[in-house]
C-alpha positions as protocol buffer text, in pm:
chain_id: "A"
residue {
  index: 1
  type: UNK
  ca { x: 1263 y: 6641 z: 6362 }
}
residue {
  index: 2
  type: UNK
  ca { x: 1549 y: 6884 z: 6380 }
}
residue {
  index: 3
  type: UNK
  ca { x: 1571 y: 7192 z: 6549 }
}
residue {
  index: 4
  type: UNK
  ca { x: 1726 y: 7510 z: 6413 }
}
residue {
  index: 5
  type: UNK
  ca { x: 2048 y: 7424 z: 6467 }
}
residue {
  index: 6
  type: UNK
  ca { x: 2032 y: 7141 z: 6309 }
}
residue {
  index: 7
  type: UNK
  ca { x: 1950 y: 7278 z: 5989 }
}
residue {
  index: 8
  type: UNK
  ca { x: 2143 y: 7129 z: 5725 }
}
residue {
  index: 9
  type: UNK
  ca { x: 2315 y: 7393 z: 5462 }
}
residue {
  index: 10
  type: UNK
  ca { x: 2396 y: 7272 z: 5140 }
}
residue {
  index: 11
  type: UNK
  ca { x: 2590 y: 7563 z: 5009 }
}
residue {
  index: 12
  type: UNK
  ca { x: 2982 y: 7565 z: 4987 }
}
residue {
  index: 13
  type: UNK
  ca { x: 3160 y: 7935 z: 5002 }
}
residue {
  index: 14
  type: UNK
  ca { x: 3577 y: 7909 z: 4944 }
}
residue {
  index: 15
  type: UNK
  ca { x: 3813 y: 8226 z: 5010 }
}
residue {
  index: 16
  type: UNK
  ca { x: 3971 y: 8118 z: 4681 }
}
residue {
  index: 17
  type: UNK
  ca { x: 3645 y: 8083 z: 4495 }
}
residue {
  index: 18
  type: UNK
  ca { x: 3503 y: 8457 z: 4600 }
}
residue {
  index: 19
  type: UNK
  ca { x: 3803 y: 8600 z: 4504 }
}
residue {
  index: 20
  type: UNK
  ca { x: 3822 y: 8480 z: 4185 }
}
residue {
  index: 21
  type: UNK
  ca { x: 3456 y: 8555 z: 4137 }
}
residue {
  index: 22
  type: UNK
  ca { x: 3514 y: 8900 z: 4235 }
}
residue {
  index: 23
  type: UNK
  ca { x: 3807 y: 8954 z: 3977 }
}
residue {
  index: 24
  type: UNK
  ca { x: 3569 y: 8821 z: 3718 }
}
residue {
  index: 25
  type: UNK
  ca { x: 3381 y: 9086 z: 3768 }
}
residue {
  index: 26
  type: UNK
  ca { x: 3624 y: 9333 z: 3799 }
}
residue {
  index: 27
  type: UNK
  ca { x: 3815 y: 9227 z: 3440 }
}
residue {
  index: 28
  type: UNK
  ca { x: 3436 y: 9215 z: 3242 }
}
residue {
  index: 29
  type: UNK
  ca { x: 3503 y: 9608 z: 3348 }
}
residue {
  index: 30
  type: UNK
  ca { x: 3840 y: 9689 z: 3273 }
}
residue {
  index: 31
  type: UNK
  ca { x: 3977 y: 9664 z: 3607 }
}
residue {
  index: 32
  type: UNK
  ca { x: 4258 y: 9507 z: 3684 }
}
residue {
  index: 33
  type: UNK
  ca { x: 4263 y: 9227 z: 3927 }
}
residue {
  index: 34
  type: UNK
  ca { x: 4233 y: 9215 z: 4276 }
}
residue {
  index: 35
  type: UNK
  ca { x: 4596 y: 9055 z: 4486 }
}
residue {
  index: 36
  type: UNK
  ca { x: 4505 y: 8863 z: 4767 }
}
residue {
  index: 37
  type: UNK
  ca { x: 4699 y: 8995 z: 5080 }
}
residue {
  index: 38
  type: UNK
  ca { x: 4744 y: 8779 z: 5393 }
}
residue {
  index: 39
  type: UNK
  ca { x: 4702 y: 9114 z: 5651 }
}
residue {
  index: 40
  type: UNK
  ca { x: 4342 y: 9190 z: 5461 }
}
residue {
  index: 41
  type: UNK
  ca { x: 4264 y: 8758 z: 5516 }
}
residue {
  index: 42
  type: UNK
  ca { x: 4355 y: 8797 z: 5849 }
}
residue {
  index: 43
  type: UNK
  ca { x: 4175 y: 9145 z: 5934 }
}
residue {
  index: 44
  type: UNK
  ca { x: 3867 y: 8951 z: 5747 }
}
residue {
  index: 45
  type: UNK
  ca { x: 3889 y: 8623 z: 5970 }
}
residue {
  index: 46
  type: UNK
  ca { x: 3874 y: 8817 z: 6276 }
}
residue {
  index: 47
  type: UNK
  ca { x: 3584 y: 8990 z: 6198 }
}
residue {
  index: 48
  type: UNK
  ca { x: 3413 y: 8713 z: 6081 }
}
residue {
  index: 49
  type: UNK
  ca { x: 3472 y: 8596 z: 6424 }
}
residue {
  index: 50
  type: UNK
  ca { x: 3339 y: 8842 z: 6611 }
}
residue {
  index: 51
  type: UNK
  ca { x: 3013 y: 8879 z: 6463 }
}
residue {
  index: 52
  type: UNK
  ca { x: 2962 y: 8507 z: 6544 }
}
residue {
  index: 53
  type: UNK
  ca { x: 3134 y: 8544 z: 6884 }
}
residue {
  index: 54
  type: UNK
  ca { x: 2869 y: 8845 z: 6958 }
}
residue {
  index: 55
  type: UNK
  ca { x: 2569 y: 8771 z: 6750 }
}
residue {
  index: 56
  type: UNK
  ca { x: 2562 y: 9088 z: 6516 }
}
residue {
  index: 57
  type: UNK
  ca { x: 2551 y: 9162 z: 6137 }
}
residue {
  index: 58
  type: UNK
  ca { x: 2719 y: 9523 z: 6102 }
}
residue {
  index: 59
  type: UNK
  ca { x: 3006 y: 9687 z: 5982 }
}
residue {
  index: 60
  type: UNK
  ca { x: 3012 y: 9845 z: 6331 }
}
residue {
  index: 61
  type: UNK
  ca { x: 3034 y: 9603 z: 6643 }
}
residue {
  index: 62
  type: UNK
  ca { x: 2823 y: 9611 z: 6930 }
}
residue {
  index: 63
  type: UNK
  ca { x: 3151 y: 9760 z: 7136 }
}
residue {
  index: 64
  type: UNK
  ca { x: 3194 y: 10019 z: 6861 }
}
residue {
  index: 65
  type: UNK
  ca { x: 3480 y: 9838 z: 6660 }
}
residue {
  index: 66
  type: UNK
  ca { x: 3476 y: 9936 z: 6295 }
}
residue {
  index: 67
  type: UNK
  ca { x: 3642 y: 9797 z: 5948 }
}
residue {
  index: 68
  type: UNK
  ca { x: 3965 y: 9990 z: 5998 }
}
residue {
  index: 69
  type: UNK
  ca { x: 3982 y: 9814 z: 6341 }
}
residue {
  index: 70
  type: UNK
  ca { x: 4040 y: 9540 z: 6214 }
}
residue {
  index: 71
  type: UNK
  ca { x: 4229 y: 9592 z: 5948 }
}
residue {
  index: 72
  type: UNK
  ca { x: 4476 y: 9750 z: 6183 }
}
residue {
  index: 73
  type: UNK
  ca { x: 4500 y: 9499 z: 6465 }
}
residue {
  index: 74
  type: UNK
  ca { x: 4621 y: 9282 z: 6109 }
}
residue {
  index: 75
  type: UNK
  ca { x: 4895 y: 9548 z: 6065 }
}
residue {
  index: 76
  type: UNK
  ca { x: 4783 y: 9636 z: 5731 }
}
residue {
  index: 77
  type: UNK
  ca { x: 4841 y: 10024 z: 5662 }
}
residue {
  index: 78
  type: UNK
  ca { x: 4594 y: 10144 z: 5400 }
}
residue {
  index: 79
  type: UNK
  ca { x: 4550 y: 10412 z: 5196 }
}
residue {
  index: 80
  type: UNK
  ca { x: 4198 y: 10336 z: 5135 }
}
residue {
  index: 81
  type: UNK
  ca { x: 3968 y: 10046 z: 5269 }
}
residue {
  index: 82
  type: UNK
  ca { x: 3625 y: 9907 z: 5228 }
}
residue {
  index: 83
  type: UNK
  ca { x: 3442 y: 9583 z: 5319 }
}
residue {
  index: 84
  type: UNK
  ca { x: 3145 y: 9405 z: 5200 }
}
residue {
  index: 85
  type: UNK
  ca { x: 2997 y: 9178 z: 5432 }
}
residue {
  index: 86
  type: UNK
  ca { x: 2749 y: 8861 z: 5330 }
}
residue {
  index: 87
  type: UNK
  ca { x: 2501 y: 8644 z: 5545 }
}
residue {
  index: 88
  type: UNK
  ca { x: 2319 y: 8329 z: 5446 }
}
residue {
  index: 89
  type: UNK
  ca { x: 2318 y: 7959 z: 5229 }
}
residue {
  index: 90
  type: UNK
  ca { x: 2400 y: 8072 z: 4936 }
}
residue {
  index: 91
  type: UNK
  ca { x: 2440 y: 7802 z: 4690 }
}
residue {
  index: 92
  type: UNK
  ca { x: 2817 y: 7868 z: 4582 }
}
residue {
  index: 93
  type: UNK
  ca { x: 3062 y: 8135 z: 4530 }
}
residue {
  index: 94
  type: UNK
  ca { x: 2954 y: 8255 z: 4227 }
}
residue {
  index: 95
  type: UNK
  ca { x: 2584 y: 8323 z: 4347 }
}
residue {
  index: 96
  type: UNK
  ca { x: 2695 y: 8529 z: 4650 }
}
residue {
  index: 97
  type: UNK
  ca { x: 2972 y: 8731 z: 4457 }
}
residue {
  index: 98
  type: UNK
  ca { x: 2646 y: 8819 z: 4233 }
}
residue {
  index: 99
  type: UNK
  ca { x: 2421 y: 8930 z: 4506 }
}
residue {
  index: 100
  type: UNK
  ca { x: 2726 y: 9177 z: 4644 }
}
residue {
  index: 101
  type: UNK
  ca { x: 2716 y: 9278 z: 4255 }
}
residue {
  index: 102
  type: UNK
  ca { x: 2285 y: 9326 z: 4253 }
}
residue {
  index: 103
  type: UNK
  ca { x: 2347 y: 9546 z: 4579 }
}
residue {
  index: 104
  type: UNK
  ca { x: 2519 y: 9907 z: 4521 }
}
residue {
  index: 105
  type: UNK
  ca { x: 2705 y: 9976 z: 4793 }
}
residue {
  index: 106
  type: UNK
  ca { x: 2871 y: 9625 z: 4706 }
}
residue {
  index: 107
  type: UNK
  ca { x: 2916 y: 9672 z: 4389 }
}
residue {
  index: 108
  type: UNK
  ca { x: 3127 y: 10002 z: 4414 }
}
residue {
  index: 109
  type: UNK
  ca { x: 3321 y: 9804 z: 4651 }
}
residue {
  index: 110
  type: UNK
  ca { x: 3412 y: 9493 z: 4411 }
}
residue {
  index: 111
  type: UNK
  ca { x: 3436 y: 9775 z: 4104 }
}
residue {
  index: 112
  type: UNK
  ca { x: 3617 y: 10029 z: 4274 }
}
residue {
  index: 113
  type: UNK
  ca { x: 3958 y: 10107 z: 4072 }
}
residue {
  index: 114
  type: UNK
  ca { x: 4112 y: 10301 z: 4381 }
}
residue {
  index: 115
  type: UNK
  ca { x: 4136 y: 9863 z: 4538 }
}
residue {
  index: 116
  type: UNK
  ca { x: 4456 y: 9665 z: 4487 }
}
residue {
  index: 117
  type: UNK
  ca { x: 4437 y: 9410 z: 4739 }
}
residue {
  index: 118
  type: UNK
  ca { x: 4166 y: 9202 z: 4900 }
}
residue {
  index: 119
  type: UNK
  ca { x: 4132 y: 8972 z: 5158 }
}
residue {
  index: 120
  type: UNK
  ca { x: 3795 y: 8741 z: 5211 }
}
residue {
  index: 121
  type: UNK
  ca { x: 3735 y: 8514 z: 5535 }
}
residue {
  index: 122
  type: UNK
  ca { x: 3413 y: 8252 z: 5513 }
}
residue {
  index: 123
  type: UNK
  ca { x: 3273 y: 8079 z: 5815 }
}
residue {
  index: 124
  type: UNK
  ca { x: 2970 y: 7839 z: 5942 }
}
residue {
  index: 125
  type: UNK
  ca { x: 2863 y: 7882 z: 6257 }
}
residue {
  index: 126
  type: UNK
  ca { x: 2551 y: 7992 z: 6452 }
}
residue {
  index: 127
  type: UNK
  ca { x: 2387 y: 8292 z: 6433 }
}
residue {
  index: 128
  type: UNK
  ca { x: 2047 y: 8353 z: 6556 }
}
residue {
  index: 129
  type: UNK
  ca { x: 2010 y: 8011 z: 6617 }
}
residue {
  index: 130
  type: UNK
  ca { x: 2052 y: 7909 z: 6310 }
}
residue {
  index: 131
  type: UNK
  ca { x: 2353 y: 7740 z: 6118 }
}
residue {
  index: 132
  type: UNK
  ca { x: 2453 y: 7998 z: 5864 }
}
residue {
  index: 133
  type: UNK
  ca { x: 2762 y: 8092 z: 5624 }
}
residue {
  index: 134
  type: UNK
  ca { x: 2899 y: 8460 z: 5694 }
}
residue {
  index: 135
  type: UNK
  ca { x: 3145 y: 8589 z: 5407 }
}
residue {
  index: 136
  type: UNK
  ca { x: 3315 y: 8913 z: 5451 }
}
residue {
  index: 137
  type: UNK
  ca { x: 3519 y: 9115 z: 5189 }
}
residue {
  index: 138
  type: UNK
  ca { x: 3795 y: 9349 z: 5254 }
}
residue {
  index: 139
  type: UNK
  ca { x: 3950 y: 9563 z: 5058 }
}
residue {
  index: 140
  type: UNK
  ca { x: 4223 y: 9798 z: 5058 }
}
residue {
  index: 141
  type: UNK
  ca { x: 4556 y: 9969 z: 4902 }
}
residue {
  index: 142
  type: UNK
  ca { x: 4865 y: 9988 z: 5077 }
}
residue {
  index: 143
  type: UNK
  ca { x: 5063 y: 10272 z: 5214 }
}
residue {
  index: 144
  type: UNK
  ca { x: 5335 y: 10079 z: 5044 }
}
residue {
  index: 145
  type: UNK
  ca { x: 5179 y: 10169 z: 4676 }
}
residue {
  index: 146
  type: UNK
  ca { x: 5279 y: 10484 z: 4751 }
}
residue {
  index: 147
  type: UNK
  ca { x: 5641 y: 10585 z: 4601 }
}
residue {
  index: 148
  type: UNK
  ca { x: 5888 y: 10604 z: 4910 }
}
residue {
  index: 149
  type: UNK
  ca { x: 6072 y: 10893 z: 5082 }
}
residue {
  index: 150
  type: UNK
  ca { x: 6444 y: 10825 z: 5093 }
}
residue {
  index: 151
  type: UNK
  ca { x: 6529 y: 10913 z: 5428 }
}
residue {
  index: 152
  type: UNK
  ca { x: 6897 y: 10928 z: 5369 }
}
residue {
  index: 153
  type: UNK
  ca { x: 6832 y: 11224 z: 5173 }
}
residue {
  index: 154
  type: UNK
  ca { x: 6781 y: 11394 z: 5494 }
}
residue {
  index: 155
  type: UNK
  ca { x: 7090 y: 11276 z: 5689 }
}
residue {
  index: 156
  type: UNK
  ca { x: 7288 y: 11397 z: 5380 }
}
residue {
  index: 157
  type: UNK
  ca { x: 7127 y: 11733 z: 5394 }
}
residue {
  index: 158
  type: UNK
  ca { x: 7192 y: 11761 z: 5770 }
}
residue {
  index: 159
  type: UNK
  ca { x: 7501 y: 11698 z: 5754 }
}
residue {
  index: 160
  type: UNK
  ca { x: 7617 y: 11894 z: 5443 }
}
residue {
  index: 161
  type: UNK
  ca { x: 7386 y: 12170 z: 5672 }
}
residue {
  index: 162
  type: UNK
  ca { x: 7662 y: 12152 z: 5924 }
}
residue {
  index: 163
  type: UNK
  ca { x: 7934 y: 12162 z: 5701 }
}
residue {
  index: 164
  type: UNK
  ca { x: 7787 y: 12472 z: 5550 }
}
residue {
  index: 165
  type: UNK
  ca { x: 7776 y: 12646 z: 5887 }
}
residue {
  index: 166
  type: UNK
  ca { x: 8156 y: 12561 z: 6055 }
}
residue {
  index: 167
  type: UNK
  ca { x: 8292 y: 12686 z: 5673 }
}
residue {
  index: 168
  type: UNK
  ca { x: 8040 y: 13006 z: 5726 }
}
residue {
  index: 169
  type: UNK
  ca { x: 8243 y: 13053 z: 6045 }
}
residue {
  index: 170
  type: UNK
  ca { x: 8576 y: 12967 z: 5922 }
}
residue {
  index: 171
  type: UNK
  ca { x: 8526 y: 13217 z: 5631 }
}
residue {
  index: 172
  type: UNK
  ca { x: 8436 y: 13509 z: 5899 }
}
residue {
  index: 173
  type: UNK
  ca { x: 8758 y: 13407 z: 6091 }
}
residue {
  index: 174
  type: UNK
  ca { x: 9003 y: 13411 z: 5719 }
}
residue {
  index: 175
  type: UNK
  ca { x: 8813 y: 13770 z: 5623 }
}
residue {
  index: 176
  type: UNK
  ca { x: 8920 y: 13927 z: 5957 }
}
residue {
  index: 177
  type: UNK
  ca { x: 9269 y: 13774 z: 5894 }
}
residue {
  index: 178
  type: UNK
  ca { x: 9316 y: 13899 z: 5549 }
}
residue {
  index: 179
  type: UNK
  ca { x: 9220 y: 14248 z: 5681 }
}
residue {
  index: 180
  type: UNK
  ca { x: 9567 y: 14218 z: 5925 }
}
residue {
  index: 181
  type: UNK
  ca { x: 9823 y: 14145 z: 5645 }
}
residue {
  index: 182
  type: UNK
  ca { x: 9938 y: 14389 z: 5356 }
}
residue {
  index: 183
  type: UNK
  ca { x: 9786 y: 14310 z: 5003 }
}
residue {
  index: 184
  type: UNK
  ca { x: 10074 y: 14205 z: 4832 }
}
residue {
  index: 185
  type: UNK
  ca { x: 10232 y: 14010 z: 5136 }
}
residue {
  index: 186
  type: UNK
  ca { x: 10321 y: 13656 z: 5107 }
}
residue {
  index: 187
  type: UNK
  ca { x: 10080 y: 13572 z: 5450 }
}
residue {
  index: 188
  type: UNK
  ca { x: 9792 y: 13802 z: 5249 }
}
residue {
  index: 189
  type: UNK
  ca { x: 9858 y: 13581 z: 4925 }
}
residue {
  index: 190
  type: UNK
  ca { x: 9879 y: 13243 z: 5122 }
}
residue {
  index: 191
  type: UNK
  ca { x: 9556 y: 13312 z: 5316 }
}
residue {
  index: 192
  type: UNK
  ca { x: 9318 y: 13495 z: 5025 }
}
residue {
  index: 193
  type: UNK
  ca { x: 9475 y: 13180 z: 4819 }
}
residue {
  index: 194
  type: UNK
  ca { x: 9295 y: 12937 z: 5156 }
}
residue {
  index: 195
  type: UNK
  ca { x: 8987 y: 13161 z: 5147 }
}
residue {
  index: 196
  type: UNK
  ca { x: 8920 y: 13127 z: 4774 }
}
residue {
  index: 197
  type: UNK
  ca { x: 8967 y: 12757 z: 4817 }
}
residue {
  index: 198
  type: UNK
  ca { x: 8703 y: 12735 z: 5069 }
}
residue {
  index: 199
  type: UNK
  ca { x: 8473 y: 12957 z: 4893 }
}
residue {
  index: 200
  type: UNK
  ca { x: 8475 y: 12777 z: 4591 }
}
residue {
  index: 201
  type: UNK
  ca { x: 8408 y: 12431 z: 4817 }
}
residue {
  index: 202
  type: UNK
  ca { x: 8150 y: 12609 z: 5018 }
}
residue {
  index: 203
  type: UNK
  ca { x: 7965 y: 12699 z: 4702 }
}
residue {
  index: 204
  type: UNK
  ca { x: 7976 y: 12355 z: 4548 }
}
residue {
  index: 205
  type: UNK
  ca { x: 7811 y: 12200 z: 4872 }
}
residue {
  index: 206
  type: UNK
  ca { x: 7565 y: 12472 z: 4898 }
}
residue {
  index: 207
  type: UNK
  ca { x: 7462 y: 12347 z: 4563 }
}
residue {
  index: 208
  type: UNK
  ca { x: 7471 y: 11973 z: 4610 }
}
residue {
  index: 209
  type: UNK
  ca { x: 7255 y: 12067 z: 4952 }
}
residue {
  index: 210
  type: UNK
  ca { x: 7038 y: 12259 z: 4715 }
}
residue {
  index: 211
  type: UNK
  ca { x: 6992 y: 11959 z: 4506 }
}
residue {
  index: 212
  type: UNK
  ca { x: 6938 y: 11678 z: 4741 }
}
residue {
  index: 213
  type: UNK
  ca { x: 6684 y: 11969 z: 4935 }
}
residue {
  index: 214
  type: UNK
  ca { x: 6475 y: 11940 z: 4612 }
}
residue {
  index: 215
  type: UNK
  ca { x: 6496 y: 11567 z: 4567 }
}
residue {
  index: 216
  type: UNK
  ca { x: 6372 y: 11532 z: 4881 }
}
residue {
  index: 217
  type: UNK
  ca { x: 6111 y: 11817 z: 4901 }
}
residue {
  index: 218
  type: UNK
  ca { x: 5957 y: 11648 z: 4580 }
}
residue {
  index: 219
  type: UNK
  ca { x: 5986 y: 11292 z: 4720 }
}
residue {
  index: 220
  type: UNK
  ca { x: 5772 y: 11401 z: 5034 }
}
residue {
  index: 221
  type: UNK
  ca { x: 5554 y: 11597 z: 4768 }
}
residue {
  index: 222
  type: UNK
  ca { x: 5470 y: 11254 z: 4545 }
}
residue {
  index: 223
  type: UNK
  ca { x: 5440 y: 11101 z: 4848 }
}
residue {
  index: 224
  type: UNK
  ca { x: 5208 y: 11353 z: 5034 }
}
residue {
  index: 225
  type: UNK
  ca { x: 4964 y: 11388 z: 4674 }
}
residue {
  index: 226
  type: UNK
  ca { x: 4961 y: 10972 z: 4678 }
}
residue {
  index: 227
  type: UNK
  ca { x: 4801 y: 10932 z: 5028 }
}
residue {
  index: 228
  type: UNK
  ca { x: 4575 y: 11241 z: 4958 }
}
């Protein structure tokens, strides 16, 4: 006679096979397709893990570790995350993916259109004295899907900044000049000739900063109304 342990399961669950399960599922609603990500597998593995290390079934541990936890001890940066989580013998991939899709809270998981990436983690192990499959889902979207700030932008702007502020001073220091010689002198002529010359350059950076001030004032925008 066996004991509880020794129970035999007869199911099979694959990583591969629940994913593409899940994207079934996803396409019969117009959605597109699901990427597997190695971070998400790896934030998945490890939770896996610890529900069998300490004997719970939660999306919250027993020391108070949640899904975002995990996903960021795997370094993955997310815009938005969820996870679906699965315990028992079922038969085969497809029959578990289905029970996530009977369940609600599951379901918006595997159909939600805000997902990109997913990464699924399977184990067999003991759990409540029994020999059991655990399956957990996670899902996410990257930081990365977000379009990027060019941070050179900024440098530029600094440093055209700086320009714009010596040639403010070296203006001020010409003007009181030009107020020592005559008009029609040749040092007047040679120095409102120098002034103009750095007026006109003055103005054409002070529109180039203007420019690369909105470039990057609308990059930070996209950027701020993505992660939103």
């Amino acid at each position: 006679m066996r004991g509880p342990t020794e129970q035999i399961t007869v199911s099979n669950l694959t990583v591969e096979g629940i994913i593409a399960e899940t994207n079934v599922h996803r396409l019969e609603y117009g959605l597109e397709p699901l990427s597997s990500d190695f971070s998400l597998r790896d934030a998945a593995e490890m939770k896996v893990e610890d529900m069998f290390a300490l004997q719970y079934f939660a999306h919250e541990s027993p020391t108070g570790k949640g899904p975002s936890d995990f996903t960021d001890a795997a370094g993955y940066d997310f815009l938005v995350m969820g996870e679906n989580l699965a315990l028992g013998n079922y038969e085969n991939d497809a029959v578990l993916v289905q029970a996530w899709m009977d369940s609600p809270g599951h379901r918006a998981n595997i159909l939600n259109d805000s997902f990109t990436e997913i990464g699924v983690a399977v184990q067999k192990d003991i759990y409540g004295g029994y020999l059991v499959w655990m399956a957990v889902q996670e899902f996410g979207r990257p930081v990365s899907d977000c379009p990027s700030i060019d941070e050179s932008l900024l440098i530029q702007i600094n440093e055209k900044k700086q320009l714009l502020e010596d040639w403010a001073e070296e203006l001020k220091r010409k003007s009181m000049r030009l107020e020592r010689h005559t008009r029609r002198s040749p040092e007047y002529v040679r120095e409102m000739n120098e002034y103009n010359e750095l007026v006109d350059r003055y103005n054409e950076t002070l529109q180039e900063t203007e420019h690369l001030m909105n470039e990057y004032n609308n990059q930070i925008t996209s950027y701020n109304r993505c992660i939103q």
